[in-house]
C-alpha positions in Angstrom: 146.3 83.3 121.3 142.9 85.2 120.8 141.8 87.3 123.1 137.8 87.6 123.7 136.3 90.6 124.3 133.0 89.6 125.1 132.9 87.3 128.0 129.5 87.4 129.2 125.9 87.2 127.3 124.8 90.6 126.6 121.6 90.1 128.3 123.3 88.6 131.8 125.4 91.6 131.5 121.9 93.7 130.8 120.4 92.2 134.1 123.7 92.6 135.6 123.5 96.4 134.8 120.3 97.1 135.2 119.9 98.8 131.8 118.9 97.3 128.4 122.1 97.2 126.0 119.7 95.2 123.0 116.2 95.0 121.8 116.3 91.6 122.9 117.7 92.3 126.9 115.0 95.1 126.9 112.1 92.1 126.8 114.5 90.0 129.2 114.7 92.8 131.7 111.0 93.3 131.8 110.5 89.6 132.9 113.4 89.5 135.2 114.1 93.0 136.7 116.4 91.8 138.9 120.3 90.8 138.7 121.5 87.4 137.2 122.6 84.6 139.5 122.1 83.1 142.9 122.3 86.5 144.7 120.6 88.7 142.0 116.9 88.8 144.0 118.6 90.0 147.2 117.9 93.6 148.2 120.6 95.9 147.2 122.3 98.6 149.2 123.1 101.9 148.2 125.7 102.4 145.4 129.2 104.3 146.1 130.1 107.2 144.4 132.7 104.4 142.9 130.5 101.9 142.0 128.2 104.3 140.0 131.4 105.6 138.4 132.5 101.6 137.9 129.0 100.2 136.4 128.8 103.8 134.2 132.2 102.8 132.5 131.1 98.9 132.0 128.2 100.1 130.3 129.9 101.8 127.9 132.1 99.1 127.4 129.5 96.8 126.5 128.0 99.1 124.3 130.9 100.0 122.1 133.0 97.0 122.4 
């Protein structure tokens, strides 16, 4: 059983970020600076001190996994 270590499209998890991981999510981002999905246009509200920590260590996950 293989197990996958990248689930999601690196530029949906870009968007999803908010930071360019590629070249190629840098151009994305600039045409869509908002998050993927149905909800990603919504205004957002304030981060927690846990979900800066949280997005912080996905990022880095996507970039060196």
């Amino acid at each position: 059983m293989a197990k996958h270590n990248r689930t999601r499209r690196t530029v949906r998890q870009s968007r999803a970020l908010g930071i360019a991981l590629t070249p190629k999510a840098e151009k994305y981002l600039e045409r869509r600076p908002y998050g993927p999905g149905q909800h990603g246009r919504a205004r957002k509200k304030a981060d927690s001190n846990y979900a800066t920590q949280l997005k912080e260590k996905q990022r880095l996950r996507a970039q060196y996994n």
